[in-house]
C-alpha positions as CSV (number, residue, x, y, z in Angstrom):
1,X,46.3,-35.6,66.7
2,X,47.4,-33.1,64.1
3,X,45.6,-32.1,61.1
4,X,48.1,-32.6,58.7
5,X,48.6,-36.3,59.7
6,X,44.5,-36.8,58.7
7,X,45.4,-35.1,55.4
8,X,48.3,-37.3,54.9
9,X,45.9,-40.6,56.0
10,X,43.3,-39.2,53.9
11,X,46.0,-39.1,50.4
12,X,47.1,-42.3,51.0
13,X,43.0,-43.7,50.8
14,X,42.4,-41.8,47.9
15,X,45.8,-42.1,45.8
16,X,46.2,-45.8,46.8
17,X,50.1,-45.0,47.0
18,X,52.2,-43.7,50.3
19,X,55.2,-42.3,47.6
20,X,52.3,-40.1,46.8
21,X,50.8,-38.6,49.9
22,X,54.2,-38.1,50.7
23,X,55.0,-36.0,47.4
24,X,51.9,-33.9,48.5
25,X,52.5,-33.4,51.8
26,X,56.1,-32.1,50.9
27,X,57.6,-35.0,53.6
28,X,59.5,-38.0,53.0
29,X,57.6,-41.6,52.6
30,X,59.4,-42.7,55.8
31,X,57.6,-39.8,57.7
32,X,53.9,-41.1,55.9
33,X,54.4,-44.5,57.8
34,X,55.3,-43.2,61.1
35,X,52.1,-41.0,60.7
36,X,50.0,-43.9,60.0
37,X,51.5,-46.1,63.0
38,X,51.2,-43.2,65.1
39,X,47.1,-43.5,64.2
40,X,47.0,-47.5,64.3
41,X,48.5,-46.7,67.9
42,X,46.3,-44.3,69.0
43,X,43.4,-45.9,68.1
44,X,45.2,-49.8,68.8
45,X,43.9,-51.4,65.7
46,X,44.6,-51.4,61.9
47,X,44.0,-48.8,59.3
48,X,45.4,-49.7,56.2
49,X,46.3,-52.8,54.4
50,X,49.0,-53.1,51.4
51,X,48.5,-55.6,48.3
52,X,49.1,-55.9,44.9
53,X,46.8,-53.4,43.7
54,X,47.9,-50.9,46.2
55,X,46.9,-49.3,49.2
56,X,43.1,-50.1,50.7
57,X,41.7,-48.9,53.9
58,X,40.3,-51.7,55.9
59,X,36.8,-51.0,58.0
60,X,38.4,-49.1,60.6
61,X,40.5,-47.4,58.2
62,X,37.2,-46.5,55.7
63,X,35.6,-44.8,58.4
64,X,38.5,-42.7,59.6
65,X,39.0,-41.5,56.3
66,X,35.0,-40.7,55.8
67,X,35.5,-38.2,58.7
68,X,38.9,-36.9,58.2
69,X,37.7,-35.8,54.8
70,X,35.4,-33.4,55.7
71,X,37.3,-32.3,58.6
72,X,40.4,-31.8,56.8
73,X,38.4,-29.6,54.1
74,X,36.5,-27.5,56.9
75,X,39.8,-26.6,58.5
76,X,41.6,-25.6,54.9
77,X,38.3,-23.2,54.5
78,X,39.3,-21.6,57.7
79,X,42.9,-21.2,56.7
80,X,42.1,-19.9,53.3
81,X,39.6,-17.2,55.1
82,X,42.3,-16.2,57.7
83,X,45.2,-16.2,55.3
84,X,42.8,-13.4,53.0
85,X,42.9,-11.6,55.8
86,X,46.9,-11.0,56.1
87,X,49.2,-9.8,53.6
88,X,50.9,-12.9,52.7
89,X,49.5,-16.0,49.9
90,X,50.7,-19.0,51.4
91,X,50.6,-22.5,51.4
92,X,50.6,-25.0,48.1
93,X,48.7,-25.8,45.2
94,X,47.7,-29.1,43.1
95,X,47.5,-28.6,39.5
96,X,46.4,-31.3,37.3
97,X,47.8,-31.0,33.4
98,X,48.3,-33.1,30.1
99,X,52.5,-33.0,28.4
100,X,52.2,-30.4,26.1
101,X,50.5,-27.7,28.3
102,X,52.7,-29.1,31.3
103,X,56.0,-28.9,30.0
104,X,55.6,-26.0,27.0
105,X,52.6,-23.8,28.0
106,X,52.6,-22.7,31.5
107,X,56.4,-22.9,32.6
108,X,56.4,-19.0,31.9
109,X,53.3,-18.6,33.7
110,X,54.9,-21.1,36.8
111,X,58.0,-18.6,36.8
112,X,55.9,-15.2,36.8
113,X,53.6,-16.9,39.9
114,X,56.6,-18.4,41.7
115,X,58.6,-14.5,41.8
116,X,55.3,-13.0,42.9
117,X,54.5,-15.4,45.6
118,X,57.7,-17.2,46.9
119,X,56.0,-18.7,49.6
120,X,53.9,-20.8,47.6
121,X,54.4,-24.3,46.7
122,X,53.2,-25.7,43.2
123,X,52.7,-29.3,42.7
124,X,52.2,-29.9,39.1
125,X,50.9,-33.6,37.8
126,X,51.0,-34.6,34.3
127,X,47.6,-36.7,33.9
128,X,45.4,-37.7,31.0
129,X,42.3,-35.4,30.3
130,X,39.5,-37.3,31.7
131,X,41.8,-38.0,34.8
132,X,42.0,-34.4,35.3
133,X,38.2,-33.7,35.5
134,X,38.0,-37.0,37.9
135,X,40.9,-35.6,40.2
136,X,39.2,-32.2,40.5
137,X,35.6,-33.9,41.2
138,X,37.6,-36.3,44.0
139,X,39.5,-33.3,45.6
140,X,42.5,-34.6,45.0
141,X,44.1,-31.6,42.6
142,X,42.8,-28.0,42.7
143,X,42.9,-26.5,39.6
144,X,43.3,-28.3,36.3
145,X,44.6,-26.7,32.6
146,X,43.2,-28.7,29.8
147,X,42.7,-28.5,25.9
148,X,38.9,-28.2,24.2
149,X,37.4,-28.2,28.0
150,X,34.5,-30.3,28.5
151,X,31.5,-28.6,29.2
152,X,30.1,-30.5,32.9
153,X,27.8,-29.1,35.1
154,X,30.2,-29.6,38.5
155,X,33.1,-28.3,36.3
156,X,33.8,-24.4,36.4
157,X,35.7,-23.4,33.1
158,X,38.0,-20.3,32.5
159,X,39.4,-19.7,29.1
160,X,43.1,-19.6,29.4
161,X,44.8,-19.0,25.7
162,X,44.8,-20.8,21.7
163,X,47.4,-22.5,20.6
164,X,47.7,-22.7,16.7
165,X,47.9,-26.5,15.2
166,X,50.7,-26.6,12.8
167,X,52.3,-30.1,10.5
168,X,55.4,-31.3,11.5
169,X,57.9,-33.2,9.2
170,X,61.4,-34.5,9.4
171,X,63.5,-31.8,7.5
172,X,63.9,-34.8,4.8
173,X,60.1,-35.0,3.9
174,X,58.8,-33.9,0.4
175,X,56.1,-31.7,2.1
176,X,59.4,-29.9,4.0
177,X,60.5,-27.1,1.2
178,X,56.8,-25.5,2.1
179,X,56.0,-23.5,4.8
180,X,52.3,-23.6,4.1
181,X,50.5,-26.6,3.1
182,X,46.6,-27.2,2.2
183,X,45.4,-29.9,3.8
184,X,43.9,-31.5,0.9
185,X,47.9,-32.0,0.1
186,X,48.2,-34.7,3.1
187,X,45.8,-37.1,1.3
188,X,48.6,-40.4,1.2
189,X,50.5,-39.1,3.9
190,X,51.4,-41.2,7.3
191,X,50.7,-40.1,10.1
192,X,51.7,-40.4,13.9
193,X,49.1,-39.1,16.7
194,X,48.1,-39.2,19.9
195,X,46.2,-42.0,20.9
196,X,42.5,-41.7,20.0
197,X,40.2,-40.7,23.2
198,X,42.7,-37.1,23.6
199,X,40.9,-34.6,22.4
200,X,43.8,-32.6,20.4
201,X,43.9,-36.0,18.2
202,X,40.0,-36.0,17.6
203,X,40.3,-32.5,16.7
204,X,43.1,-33.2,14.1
205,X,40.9,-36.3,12.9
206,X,37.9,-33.3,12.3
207,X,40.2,-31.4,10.5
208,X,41.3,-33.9,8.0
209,X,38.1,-35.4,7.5
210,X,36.9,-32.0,6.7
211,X,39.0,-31.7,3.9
212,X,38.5,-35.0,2.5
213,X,41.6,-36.2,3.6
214,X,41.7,-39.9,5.4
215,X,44.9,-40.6,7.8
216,X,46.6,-43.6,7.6
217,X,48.7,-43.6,11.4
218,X,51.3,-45.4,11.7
219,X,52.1,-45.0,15.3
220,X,49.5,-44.2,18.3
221,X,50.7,-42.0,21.2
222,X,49.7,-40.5,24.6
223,X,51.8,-37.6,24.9
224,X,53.8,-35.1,22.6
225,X,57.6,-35.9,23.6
226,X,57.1,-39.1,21.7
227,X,55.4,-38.2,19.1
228,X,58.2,-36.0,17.9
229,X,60.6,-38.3,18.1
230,X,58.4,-40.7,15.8
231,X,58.3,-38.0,13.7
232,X,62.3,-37.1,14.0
233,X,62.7,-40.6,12.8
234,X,60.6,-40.7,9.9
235,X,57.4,-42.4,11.2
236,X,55.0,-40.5,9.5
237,X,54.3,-36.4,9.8
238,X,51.8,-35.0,12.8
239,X,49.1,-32.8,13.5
240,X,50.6,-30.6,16.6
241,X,50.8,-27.4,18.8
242,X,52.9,-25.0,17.3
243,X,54.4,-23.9,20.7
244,X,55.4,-27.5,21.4
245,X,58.0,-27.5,18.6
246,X,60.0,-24.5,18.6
247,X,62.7,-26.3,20.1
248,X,62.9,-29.2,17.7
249,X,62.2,-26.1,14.4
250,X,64.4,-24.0,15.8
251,X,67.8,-26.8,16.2
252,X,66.1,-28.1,12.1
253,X,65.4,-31.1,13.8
254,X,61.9,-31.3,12.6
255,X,60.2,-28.6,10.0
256,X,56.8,-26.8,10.8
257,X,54.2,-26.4,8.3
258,X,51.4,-24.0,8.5
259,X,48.0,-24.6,6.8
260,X,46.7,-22.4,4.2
261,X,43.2,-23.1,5.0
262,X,44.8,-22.1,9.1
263,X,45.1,-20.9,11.1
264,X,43.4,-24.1,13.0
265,X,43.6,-23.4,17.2
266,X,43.7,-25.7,20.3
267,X,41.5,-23.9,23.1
268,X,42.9,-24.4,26.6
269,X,41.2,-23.5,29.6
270,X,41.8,-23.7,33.5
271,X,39.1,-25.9,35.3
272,X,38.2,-26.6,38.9
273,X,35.5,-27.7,41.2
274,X,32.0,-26.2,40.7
275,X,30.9,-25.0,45.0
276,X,34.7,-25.6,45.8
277,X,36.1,-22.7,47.5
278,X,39.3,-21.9,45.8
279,X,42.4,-20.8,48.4
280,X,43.9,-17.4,47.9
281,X,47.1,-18.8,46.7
282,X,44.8,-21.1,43.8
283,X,43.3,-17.5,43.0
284,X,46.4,-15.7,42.4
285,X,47.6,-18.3,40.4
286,X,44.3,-18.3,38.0
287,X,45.0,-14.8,37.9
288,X,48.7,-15.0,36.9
289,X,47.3,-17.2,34.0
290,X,44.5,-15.3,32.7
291,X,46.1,-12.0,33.4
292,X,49.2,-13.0,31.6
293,X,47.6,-14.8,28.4
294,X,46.0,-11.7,27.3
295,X,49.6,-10.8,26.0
296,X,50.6,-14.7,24.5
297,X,54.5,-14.9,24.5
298,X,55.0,-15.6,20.5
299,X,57.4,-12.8,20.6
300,X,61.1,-13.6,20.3
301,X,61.2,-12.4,24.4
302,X,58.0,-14.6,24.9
303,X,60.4,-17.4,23.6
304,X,63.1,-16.9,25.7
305,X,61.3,-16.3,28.5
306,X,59.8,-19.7,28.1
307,X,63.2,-21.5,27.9
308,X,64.0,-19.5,31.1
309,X,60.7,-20.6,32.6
310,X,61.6,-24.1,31.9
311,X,64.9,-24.2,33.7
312,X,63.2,-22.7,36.4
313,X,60.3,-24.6,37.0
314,X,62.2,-27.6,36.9
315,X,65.7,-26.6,38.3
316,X,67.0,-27.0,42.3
317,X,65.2,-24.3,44.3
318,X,61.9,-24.0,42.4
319,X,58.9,-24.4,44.5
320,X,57.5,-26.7,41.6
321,X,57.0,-30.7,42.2
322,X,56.0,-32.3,38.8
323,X,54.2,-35.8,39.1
324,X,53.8,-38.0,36.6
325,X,50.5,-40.3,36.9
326,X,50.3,-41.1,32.8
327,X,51.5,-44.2,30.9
C-alpha cells in the first residue's frame, strides 16, 4: 500500500467529495476510485458509501481513516525534515483565502513564490472566514490569509499587510465629483455590502455607526466581484478595499472615494495551526509574503505587476489550482 493512496482515502473522509481529493492530490477523479477499489480489495470489504449528502465512510472505512490520519501526517514530518536537508523546496501547499485577498492581494506574491520555487505546487481555495480557521484546525489547508484575524488560542497569527477602505460609486452618483468624502455625508445613502457575519462588513458597519451615520443596504453579498457589479448598476454605493477596484476606477467604471476622516484600514494576516509543523515549502511561502509586504505594491510598477501576477497565477502553466468552496 502506498502512502499517497491513504492521503487520497483520508481527503475524500474529510472533504466528503472525490472531485476534491482529486484536485489535491493533483490526479484525475477516475484515478481516486481505482485507489479506493484497490483498498476495498485489499482489505475485501467496503470503505465508503455515496448519498445525497456526500461521501461517508462506513465502520470499516471510519477506522481506516482514524489511522491513516496520523500515519499520513508522521510520514509528511519526515519528508519535510529530509527535504530541509537538500537544496531543493518541493512538494505543494494548501492555502485557504476569502475573494478579495484571493483574487487581488496575493497574485503578485503567488508570482514572486512560484519564480523562486518552480517546483512547488500551490493550491489556492476561496472559502469564507470562519471556514478558513475550521480547515486549518481539521488539517485540511496549511496556511490561511484572512482580514481582522481572530485572535484563538490553537491559531498562530502573522501580520501580513493593510489595505485602505475606500467608497465606491457608479461614475453617475452625486457623491462622484469628490474624491474625499466625510462620512457623516453618507447619512441617506444605499448601500450594498457583504453579507453580515464577514468581518470587512462589520468593520464598515463600526465605521458608520461611529459617525452617526445609519446604512440602509439594499443588496447583501458574500464576496466582492458582486458587489461591484451591484454597485456598477446603481444598487447603492459600498464600503470596500481600495486594491480591489483599480480595475473597475481605472476603465471609470466605478469612482473611488476616500474619506476625510481616512485613512480607515483592513488588517490581513496569514494564519495556520498552533503545534503544526509547517513544510519548508509553506515557510518559504510565509516568507515571500511577509518579506514582500514590507514594500506594498501601490506604486504604478506594484500595479502592473499585479495585473501580470494575475495572468500568471491563473494562466496554462502556473503551478496554482484555485478552489472554490463559497456560495
Amino acid at each position: 500500500m502506498h502512502i499517497e493512496t491513504l492521503k487520497v482515502f483520508c481527503d475524500i473522509i474529510e472533504s466528503g467529495s472525490f472531485s476534491y481529493a482529486a484536485s489535491q492530490n493533483f490526479v484525475t477523479q477516475s484515478a481516486v476510485s481505482q485507489q479506493v477499489r484497490s483498498l476495498e480489495e485489499k482489505y475485501d470489504c467496503r470503505l465508503i458509501e455515496r448519498g445525497r449528502a456526500g461521501v461517508k465512510p462506513t465502520a470499516a472505512g471510519q477506522i481506516l481513516y482514524a489511522s491513516s490520519k496520523e500515519i499520513v501526517r508522521k510520514f509528511m514530518e519526515l519528508e519535510n525534515r529530509l527535504r530541509e536537508l537538500g537544496s531543493v523546496i518541493a512538494g505543494s501547499i494548501r492555502v485557504g483565502t476569502v475573494y478579495s485577498v484571493g483574487l487581488h492581494e496575493l497574485p503578485p506574491y503567488l508570482t514572486e513564490f512560484l519564480r523562486n520555487y518552480p517546483s512547488v505546487n500551490v493550491h489556492l481555495e476561496y472559502l469564507r472566514a470562519n471556514k478558513v480557521y475550521e480547515d486549518l484546525l481539521e488539517g485540511k489547508i496549511d496556511l490561511g490569509v484572512v482580514a481582522y484575524p481572530a485572535k484563538r488560542s490553537q491559531i498562530v497569527t502573522i501580520p501580513f499587510r493593510h489595505d485602505e477602505l475606500v467608497l465606491i460609486v457608479p461614475p453617475d452618483h452625486a457623491l462622484a465629483k469628490h474624491n474625499r468624502v466625510s462620512v457623516g455625508q453618507l447619512n441617506g445613502q444605499n448601500f450594498v455590502g457583504y453579507e453580515r457575519d464577514i468581518s470587512t462588513r462589520k468593520a464598515s458597519d463600526r465605521i458608520l455607526r461611529d459617525y452617526g451615520v445609519r446604512p440602509h443596504y439594499t443588496m447583501e453579498f458574500d464576496n466582492i466581484e458582486t458587489i461591484k457589479r451591484a454597485v456598477e448598476i446603481g444598487l447603492g454605493c459600498a464600503i470596500v478595499p481600495k486594491l480591489t477596484v483599480e480595475n473597475e476606477t481605472t476603465r471609470g467604471s466605478l469612482k473611488t472615494i476616500e474619506f476625510q476622516e481616512g485613512p480607515f484600514t483592513r488588517p490581513l494576516a496569514i494564519v495556520h495551526k498552533r503545534g503544526r509543523e509547517l513544510s519548508p515549502a509553506a515557510r518559504k511561502f510565509v516568507d515571500v509574503l511577509t518579506a514582500s509586504a514590507q514594500n506594498q505594491p501601490s506604486t504604478r510598477a506594484g500595479r502592473q505587476e499585479r495585473a501580470s501576477g494575475e495572468g500568471k497565477a491563473s494562466g496554462e502553466g502556473a503551478r496554482v489550482e484555485h478552489a472554490e468552496k463559497s456560495v
